[in-house]
LUMKEBA-199445 format. One record per residue (C-alpha): x, y, z; residue in three letters. Coordinates in nm, 3 decimals, decimal comma. Layout:
% residues N
+---------+---------+---------+-----+
!       u !       v !       w !   r !
+---------+---------+---------+-----+
!       X !       Y !       Z ! Ala !
...
+---------+---------+---------+-----+
END
This chain:
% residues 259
+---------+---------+---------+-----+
!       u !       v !       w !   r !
+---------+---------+---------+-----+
!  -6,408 !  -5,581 !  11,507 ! Unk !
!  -6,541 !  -5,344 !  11,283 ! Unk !
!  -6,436 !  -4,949 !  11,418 ! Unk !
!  -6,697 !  -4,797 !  11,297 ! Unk !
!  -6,512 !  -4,553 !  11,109 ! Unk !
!  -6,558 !  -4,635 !  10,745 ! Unk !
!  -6,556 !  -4,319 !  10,515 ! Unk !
!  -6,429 !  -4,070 !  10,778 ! Unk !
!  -6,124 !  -3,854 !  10,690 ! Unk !
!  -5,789 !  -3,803 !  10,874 ! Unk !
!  -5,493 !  -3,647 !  10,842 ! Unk !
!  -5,152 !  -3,785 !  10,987 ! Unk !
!  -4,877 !  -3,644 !  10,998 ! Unk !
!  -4,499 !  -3,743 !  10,883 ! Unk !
!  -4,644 !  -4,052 !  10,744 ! Unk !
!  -4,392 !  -4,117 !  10,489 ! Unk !
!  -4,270 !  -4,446 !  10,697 ! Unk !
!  -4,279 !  -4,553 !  11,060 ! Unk !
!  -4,483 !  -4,535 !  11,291 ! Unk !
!  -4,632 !  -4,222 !  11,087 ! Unk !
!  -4,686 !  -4,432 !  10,813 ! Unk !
!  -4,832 !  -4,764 !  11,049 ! Unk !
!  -5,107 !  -4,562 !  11,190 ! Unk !
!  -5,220 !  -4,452 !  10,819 ! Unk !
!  -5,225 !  -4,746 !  10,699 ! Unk !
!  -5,462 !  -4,887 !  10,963 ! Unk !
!  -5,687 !  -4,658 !  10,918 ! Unk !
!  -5,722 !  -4,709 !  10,557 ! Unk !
!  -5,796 !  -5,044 !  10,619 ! Unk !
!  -6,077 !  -4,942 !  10,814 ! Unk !
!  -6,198 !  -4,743 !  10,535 ! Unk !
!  -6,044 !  -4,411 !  10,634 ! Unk !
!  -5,994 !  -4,149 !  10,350 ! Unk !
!  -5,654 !  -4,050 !  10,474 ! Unk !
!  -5,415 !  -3,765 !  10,359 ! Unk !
!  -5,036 !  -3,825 !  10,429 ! Unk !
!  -4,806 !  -3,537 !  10,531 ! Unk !
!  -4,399 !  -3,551 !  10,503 ! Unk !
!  -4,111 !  -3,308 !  10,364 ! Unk !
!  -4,034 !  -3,547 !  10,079 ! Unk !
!  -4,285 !  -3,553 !   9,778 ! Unk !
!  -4,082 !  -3,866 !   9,667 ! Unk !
!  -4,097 !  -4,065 !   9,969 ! Unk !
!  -4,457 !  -3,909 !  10,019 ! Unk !
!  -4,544 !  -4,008 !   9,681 ! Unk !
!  -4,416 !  -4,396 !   9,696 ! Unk !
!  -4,574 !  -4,429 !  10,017 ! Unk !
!  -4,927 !  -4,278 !   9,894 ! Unk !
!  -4,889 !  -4,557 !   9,606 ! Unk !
!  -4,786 !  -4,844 !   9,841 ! Unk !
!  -5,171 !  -4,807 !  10,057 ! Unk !
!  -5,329 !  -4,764 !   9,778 ! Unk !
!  -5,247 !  -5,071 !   9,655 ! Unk !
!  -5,289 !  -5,229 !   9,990 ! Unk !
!  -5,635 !  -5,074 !  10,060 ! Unk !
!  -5,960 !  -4,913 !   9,846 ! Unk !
!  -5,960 !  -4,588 !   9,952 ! Unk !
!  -5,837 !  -4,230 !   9,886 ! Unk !
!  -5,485 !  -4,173 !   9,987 ! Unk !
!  -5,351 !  -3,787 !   9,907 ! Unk !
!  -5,047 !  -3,613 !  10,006 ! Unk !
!  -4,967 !  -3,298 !  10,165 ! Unk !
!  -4,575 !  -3,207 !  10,121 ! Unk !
!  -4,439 !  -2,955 !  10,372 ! Unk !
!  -4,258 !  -2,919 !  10,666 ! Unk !
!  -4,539 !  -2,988 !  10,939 ! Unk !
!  -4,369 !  -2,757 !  11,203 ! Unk !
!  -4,383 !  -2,440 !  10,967 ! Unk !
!  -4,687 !  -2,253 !  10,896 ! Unk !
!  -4,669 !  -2,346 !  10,556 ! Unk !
!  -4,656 !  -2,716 !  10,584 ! Unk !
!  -4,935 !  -2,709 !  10,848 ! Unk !
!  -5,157 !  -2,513 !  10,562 ! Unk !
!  -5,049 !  -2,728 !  10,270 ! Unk !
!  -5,186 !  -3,042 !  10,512 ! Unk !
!  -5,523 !  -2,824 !  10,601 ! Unk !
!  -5,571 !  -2,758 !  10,267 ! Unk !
!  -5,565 !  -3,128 !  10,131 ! Unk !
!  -5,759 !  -3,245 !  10,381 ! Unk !
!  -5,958 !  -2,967 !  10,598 ! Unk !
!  -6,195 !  -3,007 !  10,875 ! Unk !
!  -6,063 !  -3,406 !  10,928 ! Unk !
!  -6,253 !  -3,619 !  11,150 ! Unk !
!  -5,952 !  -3,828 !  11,255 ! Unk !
!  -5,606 !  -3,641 !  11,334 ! Unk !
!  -5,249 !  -3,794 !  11,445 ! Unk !
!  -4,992 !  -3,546 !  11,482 ! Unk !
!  -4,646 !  -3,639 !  11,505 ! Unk !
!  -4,288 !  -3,510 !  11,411 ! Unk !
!  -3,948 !  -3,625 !  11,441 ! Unk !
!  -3,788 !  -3,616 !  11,786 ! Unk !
!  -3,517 !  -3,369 !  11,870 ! Unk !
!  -3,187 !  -3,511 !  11,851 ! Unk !
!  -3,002 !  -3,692 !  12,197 ! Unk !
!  -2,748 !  -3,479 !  12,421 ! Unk !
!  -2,587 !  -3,314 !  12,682 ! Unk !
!  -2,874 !  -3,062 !  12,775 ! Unk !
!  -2,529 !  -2,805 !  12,879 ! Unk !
!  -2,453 !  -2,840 !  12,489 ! Unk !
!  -2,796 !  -2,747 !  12,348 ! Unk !
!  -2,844 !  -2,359 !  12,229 ! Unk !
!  -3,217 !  -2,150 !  12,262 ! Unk !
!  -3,210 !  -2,218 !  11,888 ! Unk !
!  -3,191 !  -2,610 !  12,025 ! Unk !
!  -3,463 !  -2,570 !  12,239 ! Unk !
!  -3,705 !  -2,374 !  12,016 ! Unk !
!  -3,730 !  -2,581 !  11,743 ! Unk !
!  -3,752 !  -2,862 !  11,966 ! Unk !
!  -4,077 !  -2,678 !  12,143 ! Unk !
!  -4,222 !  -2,589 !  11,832 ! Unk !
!  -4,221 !  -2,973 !  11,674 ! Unk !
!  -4,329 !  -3,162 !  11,966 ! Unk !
!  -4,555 !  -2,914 !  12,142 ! Unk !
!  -4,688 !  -2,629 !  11,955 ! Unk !
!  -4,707 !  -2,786 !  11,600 ! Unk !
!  -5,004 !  -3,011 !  11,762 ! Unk !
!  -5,145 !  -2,744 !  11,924 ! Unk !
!  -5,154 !  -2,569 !  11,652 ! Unk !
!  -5,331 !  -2,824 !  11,448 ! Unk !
!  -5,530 !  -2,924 !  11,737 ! Unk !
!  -5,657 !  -2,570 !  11,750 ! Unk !
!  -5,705 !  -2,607 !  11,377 ! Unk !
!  -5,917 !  -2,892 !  11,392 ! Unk !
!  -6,096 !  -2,930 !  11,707 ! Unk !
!  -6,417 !  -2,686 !  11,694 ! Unk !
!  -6,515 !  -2,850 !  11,346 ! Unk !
!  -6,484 !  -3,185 !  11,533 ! Unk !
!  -6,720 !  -3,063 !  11,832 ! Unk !
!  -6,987 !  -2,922 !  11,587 ! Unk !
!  -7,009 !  -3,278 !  11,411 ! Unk !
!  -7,031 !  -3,462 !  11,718 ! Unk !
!  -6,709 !  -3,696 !  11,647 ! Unk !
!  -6,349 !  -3,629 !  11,600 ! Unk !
!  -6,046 !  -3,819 !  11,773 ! Unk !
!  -5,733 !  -3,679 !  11,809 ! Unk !
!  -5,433 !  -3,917 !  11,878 ! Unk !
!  -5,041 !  -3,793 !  11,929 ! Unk !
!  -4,769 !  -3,963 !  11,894 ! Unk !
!  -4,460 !  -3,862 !  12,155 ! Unk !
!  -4,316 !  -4,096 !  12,346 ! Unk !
!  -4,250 !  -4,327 !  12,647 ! Unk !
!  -4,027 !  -4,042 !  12,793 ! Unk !
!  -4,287 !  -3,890 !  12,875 ! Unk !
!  -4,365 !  -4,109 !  13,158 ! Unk !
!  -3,958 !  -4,191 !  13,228 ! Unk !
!  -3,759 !  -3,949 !  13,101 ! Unk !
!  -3,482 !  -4,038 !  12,888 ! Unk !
!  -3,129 !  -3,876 !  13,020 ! Unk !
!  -3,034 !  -3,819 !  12,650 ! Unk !
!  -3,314 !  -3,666 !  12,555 ! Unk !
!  -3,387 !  -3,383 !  12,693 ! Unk !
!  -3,535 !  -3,189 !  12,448 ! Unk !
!  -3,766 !  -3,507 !  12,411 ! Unk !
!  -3,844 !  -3,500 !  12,738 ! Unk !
!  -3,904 !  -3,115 !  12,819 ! Unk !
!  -4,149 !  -3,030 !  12,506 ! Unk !
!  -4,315 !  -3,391 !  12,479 ! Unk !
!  -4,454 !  -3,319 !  12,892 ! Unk !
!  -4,549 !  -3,019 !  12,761 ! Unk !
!  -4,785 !  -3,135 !  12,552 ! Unk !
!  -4,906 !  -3,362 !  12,743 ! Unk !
!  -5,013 !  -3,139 !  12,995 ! Unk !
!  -5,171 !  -2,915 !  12,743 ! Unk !
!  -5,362 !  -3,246 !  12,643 ! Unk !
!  -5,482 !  -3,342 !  13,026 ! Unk !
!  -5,687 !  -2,997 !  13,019 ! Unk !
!  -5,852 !  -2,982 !  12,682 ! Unk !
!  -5,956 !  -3,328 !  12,653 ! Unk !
!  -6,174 !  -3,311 !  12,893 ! Unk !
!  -6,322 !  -2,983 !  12,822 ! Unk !
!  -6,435 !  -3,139 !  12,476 ! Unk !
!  -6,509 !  -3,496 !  12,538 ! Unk !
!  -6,880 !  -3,428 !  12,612 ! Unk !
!  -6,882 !  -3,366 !  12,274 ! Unk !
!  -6,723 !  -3,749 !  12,131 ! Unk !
!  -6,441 !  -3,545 !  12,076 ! Unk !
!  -6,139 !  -3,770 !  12,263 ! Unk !
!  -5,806 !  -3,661 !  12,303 ! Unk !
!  -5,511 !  -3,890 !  12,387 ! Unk !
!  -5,135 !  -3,935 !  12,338 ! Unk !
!  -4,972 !  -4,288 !  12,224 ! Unk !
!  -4,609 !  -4,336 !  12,343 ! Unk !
!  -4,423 !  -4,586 !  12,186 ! Unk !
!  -4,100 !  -4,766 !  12,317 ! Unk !
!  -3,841 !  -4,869 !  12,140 ! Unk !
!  -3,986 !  -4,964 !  11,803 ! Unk !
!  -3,792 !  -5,123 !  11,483 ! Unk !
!  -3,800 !  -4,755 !  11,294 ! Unk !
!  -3,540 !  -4,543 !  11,180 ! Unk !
!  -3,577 !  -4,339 !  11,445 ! Unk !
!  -3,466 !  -4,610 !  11,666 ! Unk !
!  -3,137 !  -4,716 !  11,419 ! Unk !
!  -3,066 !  -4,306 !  11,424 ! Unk !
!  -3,031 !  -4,293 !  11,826 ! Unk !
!  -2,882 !  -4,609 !  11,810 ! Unk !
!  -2,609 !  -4,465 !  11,598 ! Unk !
!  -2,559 !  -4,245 !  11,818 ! Unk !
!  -2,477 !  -4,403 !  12,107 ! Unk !
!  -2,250 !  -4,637 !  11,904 ! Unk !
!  -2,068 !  -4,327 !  11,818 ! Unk !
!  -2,000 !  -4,207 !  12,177 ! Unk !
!  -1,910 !  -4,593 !  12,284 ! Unk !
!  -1,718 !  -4,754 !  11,996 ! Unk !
!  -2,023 !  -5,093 !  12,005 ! Unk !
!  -2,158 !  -5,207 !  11,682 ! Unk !
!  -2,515 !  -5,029 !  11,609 ! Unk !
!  -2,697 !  -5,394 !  11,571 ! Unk !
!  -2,561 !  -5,494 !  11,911 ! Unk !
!  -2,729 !  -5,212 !  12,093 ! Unk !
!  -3,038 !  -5,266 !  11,931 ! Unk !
!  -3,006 !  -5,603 !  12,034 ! Unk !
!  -2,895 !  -5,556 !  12,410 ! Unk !
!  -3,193 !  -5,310 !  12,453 ! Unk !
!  -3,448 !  -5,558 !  12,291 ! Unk !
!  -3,304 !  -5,839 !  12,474 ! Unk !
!  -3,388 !  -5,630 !  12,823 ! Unk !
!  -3,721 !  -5,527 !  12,751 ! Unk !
!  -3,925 !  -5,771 !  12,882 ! Unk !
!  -4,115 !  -5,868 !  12,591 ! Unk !
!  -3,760 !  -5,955 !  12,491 ! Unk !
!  -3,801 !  -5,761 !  12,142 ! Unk !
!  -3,831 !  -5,423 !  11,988 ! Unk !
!  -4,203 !  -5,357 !  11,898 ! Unk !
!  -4,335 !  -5,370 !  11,469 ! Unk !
!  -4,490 !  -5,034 !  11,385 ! Unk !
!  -4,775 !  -5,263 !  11,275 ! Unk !
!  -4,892 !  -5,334 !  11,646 ! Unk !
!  -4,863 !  -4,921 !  11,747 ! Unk !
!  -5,085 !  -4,848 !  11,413 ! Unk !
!  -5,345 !  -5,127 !  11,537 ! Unk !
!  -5,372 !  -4,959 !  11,845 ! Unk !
!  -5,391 !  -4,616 !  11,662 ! Unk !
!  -5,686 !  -4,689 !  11,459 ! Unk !
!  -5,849 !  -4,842 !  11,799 ! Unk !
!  -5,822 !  -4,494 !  11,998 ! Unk !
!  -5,993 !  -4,359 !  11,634 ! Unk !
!  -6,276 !  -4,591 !  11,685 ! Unk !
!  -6,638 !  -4,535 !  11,756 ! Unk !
!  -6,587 !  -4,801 !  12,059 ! Unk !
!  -6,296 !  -4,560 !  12,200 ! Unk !
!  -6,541 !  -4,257 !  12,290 ! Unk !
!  -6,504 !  -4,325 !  12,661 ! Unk !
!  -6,091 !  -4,334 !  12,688 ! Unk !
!  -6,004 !  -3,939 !  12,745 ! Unk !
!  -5,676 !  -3,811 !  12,793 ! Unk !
!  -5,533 !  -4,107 !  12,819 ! Unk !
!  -5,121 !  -4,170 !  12,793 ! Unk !
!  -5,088 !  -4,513 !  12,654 ! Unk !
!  -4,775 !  -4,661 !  12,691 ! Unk !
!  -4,683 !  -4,922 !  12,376 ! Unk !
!  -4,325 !  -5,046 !  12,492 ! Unk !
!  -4,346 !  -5,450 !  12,585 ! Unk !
!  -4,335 !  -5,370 !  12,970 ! Unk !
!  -4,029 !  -5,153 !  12,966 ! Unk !
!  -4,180 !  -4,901 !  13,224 ! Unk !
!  -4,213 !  -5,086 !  13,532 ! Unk !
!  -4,488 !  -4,934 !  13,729 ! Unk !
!  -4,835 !  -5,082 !  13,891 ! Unk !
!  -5,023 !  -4,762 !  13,803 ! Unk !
+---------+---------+---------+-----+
END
């Protein structure tokens, strides 16, 4: 199927690898102009080199912390006025919600709910003028069953989604669609880092709780962060003008719910 978005322009954030770095390189193969955003120009930098060598079009960089005001600039600046944007950050890190400080909770509301806003905000009038834009975000399935661990996760990832429910449908009259992809466990090192830390509190090997929790999902695996960039570049196709708001769950059947 072709998407219909050859020679658009998007910017997606923390890119450098995972899922980040999945949903770029789907788009360039659809013949997306897409700029990359991550703290580390050297991982940035090898990662801008590996799609360009998988794909024919223009790959730049944008090195900053996305949460700051700074990074969010540096990644306006390389690529400003975007037709396509995925926001994402790094989750907040698993606890005891007693044992998490306001510091704790602040920077964990400020990456996973008001750095999209804020390029949302950015980003979303240029997108209603020309008629198109898409705006995907990645946060995750807590959102729709809420990880005991992760409450940080969970608090400022419902957040946004909430924020998302109202504005998406105040601009999709315009083919402006907003909607939020939440992956599952996928094999990232996001995945290996809470994995860690489980096998930290327990004494079990880290590979064997990967392994128990892929052998219970009931696609019996952990998901590729090719499959969650095929569906990103979908949502950030011409076809997808008519899914709004949407919270798609990518997590081989994990959630078990008929609606």
């Amino acid at each position: 199927m072709d998407l219909g978005i050859k020679s658009r322009t998007a910017l997606v954030c923390a890119a450098s690898a995972g899922l980040g770095r999945a949903c770029a390189l789907a788009l360039a193969r659809e013949g997306v102009s897409v700029t990359i955003t991550g703290r580390n120009r050297e991982a940035l930098e090898e990662t801008a080199e590996e799609l360009r060598k998988l794909t024919d079009v223009r790959i730049s960089i944008a090195v900053g912390d996305i949460t700051t005001d700074e990074g969010r600039a540096a990644a306006l600046l390389a690529c400003p006025n975007p037709d396509i944007l995925i926001t994402n950050a790094g989750g907040p890190p698993p606890g005891d919600f007693r044992d998490f400080s306001e510091e704790d909770w602040r920077a964990a509301l400020n990456a996973n709910l008001l750095t999209p806003i804020a390029l949302i905000r950015a980003t979303v009038d240029c997108m209603v003028t020309r008629k198109f834009g898409r705006i995907v975000n990645i946060t995750s399935s807590a959102v729709k069953s809420p990880i005991p661990s992760l409450a940080l996760s969970n608090t400022a990832r419902t957040g946004l989604t909430g924020f998302v429910a109202g504005l998406s449908r105040q601009v999709a009259r315009h083919n402006v669609t907003i909607n939020n992809l939440l992956p599952g466990p996928f094999n990232t090192a996001r995945l290996q880092k809470l994995a860690e830390g489980t096998a930290s509190a327990t004494g079990r090997e880290m590979e064997e709780i990967i392994a128990t929790r892929a052998a219970a999902n009931p696609a019996g695996r952990v998901g590729q962060p090719e499959e969650f960039g095929a569906m990103c570049a979908f949502l950030c196709s011409a076809q997808a003008g008519y899914i709004v708001g949407q919270n798609i769950l990518l997590d081989g059947g994990a959630f078990n719910s008929t609606m």
